[in-house]
VOLUMZA-910830 format. One record per residue (C-alpha): chain; x, y, z. Coordinates in steps of 0.001 Angstrom, whole numbers, plus 500000, padded with zeros to 6 digits. Example, Ala and Ser with C-alpha at 12.3 -4.5 7.8 and 13.67 -1.06 7.14 Angstrom:
// residues 2
> A	512300	495500	507800
> A	513670	498940	507140
//
This chain:
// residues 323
> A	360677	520799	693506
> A	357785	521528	690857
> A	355998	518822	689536
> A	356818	517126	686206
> A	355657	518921	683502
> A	352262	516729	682258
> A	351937	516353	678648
> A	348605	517542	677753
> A	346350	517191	674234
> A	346948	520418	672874
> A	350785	520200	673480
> A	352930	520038	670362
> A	354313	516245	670854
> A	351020	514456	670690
> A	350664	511709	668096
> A	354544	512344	667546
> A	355400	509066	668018
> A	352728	507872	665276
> A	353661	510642	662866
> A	357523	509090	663030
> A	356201	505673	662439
> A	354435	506856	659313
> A	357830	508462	658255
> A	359811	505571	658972
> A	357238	503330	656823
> A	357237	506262	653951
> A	360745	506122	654152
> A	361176	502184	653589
> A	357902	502413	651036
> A	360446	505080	648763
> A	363717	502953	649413
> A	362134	499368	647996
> A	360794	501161	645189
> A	363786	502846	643987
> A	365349	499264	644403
> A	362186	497724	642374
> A	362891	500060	639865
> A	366440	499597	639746
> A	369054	496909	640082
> A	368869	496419	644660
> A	372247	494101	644799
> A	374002	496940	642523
> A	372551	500451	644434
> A	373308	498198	647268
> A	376668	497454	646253
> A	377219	501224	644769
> A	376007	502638	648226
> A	378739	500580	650575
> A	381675	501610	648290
> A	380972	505127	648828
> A	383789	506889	650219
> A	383243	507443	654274
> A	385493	510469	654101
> A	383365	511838	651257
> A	380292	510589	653700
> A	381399	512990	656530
> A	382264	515791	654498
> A	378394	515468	653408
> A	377364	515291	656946
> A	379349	518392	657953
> A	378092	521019	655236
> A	374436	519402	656267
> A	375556	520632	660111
> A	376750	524394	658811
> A	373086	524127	657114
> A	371735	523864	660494
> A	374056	526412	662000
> A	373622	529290	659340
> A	369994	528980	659977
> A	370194	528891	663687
> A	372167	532327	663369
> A	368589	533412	660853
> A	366864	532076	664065
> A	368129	533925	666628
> A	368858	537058	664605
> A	365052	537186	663961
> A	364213	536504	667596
> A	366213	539385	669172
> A	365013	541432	666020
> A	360850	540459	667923
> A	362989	540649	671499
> A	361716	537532	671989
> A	364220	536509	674539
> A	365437	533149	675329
> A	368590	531547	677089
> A	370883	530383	673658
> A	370573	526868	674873
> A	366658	526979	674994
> A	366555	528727	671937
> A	368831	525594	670731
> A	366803	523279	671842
> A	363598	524711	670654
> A	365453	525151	666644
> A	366427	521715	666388
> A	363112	520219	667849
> A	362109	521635	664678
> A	363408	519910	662552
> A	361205	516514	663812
> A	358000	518843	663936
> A	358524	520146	660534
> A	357727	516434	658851
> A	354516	517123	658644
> A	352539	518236	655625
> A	353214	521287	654686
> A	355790	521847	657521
> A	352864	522710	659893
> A	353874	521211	662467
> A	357226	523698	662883
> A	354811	526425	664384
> A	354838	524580	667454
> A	358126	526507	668118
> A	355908	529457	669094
> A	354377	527452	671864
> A	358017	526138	673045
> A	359219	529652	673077
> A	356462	530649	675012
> A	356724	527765	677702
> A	360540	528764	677779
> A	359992	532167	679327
> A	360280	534185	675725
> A	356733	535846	676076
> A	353765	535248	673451
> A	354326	533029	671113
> A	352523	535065	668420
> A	355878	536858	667405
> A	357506	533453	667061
> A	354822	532759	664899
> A	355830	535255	661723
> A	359653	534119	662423
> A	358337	530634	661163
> A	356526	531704	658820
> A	359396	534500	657472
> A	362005	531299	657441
> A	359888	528981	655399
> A	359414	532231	653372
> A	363033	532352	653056
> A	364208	529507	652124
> A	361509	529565	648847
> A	363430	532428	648560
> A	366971	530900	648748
> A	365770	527842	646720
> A	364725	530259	643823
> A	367854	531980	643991
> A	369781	528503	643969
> A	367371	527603	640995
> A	367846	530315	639405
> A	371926	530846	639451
> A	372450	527363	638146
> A	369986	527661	634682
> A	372651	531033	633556
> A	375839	528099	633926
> A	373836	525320	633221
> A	371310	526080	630690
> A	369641	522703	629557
> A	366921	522825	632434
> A	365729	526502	631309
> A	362178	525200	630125
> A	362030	523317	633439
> A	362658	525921	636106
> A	360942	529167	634167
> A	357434	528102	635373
> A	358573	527129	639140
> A	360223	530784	639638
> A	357299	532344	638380
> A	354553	530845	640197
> A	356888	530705	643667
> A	358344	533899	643125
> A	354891	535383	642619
> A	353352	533759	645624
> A	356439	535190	647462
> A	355743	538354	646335
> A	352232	538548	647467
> A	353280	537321	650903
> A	355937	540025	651484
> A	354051	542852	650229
> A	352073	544611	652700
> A	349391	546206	650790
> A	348453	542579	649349
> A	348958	540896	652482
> A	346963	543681	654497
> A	344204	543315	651893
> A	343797	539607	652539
> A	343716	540036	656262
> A	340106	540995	656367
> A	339499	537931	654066
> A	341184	535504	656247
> A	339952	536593	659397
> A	336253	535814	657979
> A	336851	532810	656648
> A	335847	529333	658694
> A	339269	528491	659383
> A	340688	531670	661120
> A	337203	533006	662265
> A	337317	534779	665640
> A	341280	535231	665441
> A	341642	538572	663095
> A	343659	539702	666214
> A	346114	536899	666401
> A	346597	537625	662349
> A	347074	541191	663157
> A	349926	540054	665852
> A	351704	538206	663374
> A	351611	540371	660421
> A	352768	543263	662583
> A	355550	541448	663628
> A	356333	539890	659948
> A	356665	543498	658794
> A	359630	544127	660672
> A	361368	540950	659935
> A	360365	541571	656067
> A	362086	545001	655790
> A	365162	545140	653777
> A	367927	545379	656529
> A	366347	542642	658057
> A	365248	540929	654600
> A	368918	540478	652538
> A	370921	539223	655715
> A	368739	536629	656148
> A	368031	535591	652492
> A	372425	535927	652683
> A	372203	533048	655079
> A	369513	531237	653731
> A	371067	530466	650407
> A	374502	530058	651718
> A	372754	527183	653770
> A	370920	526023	651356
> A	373806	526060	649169
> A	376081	523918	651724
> A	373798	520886	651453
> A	373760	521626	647367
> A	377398	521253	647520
> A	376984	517832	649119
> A	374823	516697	646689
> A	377403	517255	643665
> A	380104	516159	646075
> A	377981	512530	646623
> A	376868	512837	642244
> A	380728	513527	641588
> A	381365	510606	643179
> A	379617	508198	641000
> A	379988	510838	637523
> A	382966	513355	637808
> A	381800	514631	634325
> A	378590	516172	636230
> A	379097	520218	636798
> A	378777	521533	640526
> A	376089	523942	639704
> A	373815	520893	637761
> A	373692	518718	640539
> A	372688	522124	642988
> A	370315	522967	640418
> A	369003	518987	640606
> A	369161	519125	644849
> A	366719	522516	644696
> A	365048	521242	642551
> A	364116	518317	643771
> A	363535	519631	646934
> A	360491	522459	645491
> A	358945	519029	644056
> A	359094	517643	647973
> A	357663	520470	649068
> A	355280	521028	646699
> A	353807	517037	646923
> A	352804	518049	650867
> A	353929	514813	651934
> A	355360	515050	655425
> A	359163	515407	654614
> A	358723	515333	650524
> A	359421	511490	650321
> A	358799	510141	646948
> A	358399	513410	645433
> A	361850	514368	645973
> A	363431	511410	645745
> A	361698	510705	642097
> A	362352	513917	640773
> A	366175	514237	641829
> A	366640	510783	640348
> A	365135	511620	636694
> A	367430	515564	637351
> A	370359	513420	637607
> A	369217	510690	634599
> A	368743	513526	632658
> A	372498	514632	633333
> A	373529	511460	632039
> A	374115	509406	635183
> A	373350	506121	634936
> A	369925	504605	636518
> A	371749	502991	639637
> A	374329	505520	639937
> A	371548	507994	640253
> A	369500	506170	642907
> A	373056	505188	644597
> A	373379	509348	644726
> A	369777	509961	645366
> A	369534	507408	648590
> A	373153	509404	650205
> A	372133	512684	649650
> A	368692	512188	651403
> A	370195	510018	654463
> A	372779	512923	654636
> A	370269	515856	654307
> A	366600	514421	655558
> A	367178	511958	657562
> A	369868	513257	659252
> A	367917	516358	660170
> A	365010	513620	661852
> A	367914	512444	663213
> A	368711	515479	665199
> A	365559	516449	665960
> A	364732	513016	667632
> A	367699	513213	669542
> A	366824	516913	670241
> A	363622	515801	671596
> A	365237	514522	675080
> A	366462	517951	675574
> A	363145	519909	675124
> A	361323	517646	677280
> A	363633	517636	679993
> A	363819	521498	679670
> A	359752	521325	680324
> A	360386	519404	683348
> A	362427	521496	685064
> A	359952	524439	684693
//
């Protein structure tokens, strides 16, 4: 029998422990302020009369969320053959979802260096399949944005500058003459000096998964995930204000969710919290009602993905043992 795998410095679950604790005390920093701000015996009340079957029905479009974009996953790994046992692969995908509460999401590439220890080759190519989902889900977020201003037209001034800046920066990142331009630049700078091949890797693999056939069936299943957990969000919003429209409370969720990942702080808290609770004032919910919705929505969406991925975490580590 092979040793037990030894956890070393450069390995991916360092400090993890201390980057959930910071979470954890981010999370409890955002949930006593919304209850500073508002009335904490009503939210509080509001909160334990939601309806559980309501609560599940939440939880289970946040789950096809997960699986839609485990289908992305996998579709982009045999499209690098970067090839891993479905369980491993598994494993690997929801591990993510506790490395990606870090600024930025940084933390997610450390699925490349999983794959890699799993027996799926370099972990280069695994690399631009991070980088092409976080790419589309701007995408699907946009198109989410976007959809809901034509129905619901009163947030027109608000959105018009987020699609232009995102879908510019999208732009630049997806089209190769811009992106092959910048190389050179990159690969000088202090940051990425001495790696211009690694950059080449990944940008010659991000070209294939960037070309139309490959492009639309992804950005398909992007939105429709990102669309499931928009659903929940009106479903939890109807719940407290029937008069709301489904399409203003998905506009409010992606919303909210560019102004979390825009802030950089590891999982958006405060930031999206703040933002989807003035989206939804602004639809004429009351204060409470609002933070009553707001607090739901992010257990059933955030914090249950940390959820899974600490539970997820087990799995991987085991997985490492073995080999």
């Amino acid at each position: 029998m092979p040793p037990p795998v030894q956890l070393s410095n450069h390995q991916p679950f360092r400090g993890i422990g201390r980057g959930l604790l910071i979470l954890l005390l981010l999370g409890t920093v955002t949930f006593a302020a919304l209850g500073f701000v508002g009335d904490f015996e009503q939210i509080r009340d509001l909160i334990r009369d939601f309806s559980l079957t309501t609560l599940l029905v939440v939880l289970l479009l946040s789950a096809v969320n997960y699986w839609l974009r485990f289908v992305r996953w996998q579709m982009y790994l045999r499209q690098l053959d970067v090839r891993l046992r479905w369980t491993r692969s598994l494993a690997i995908f929801l591990t993510g979802f506790l490395l990606a509460v870090t600024p930025g999401k940084a933390g997610e590439l450390a699925k490349a260096w999983l794959a890699r220890e799993f027996g799926g080759g370099r972990a280069r190519p695994v690399i631009a399949v991070v980088v092409t989902e976080r790419l589309l889900d701007v995408l699907a977020v946009l198109l989410l944005l976007l959809s809901s201003v034509f129905v619901f037209t009163g947030q027109r001034s608000f959105v018009a500058p987020i699609i232009l800046v995102a879908a510019g920066a999208v732009v630049a990142v997806a089209y190769g003459p811009v992106t092959r331009r910048l190389l050179p630049v990159l690969a000088k700078s202090r940051l990425a000096r001495g790696r211009a091949a690694v950059l080449i890797d990944i940008h010659q693999a991000f070209t294939k998964l960037v070309e139309p056939r490959m492009l639309l069936p992804g950005l398909a299943l992007s939105t429709a995930a990102w669309a499931a957990e928009g659903i929940g969000c009106a479903l939890v919003v109807r719940h407290y204000a029937p008069s709301v429209p489904v399409l203003a409370s998905v506009f409010d969720y992606a919303a909210s969710s560019v102004a979390g990942a825009a802030s950089m702080i590891p999982g958006g808290l405060l930031a999206a919290e703040g933002s989807l609770v003035l989206l939804l004032e602004r639809q004429g919910v009351a204060l409470d009602a609002a933070m009553a919705s707001t607090v739901i929505v992010r257990a059933a969406t955030f914090w249950f993905a940390v959820a899974v991925g600490v539970l997820a975490m087990p799995w991987v580590l085991s997985l490492l043992r073995r080999r």
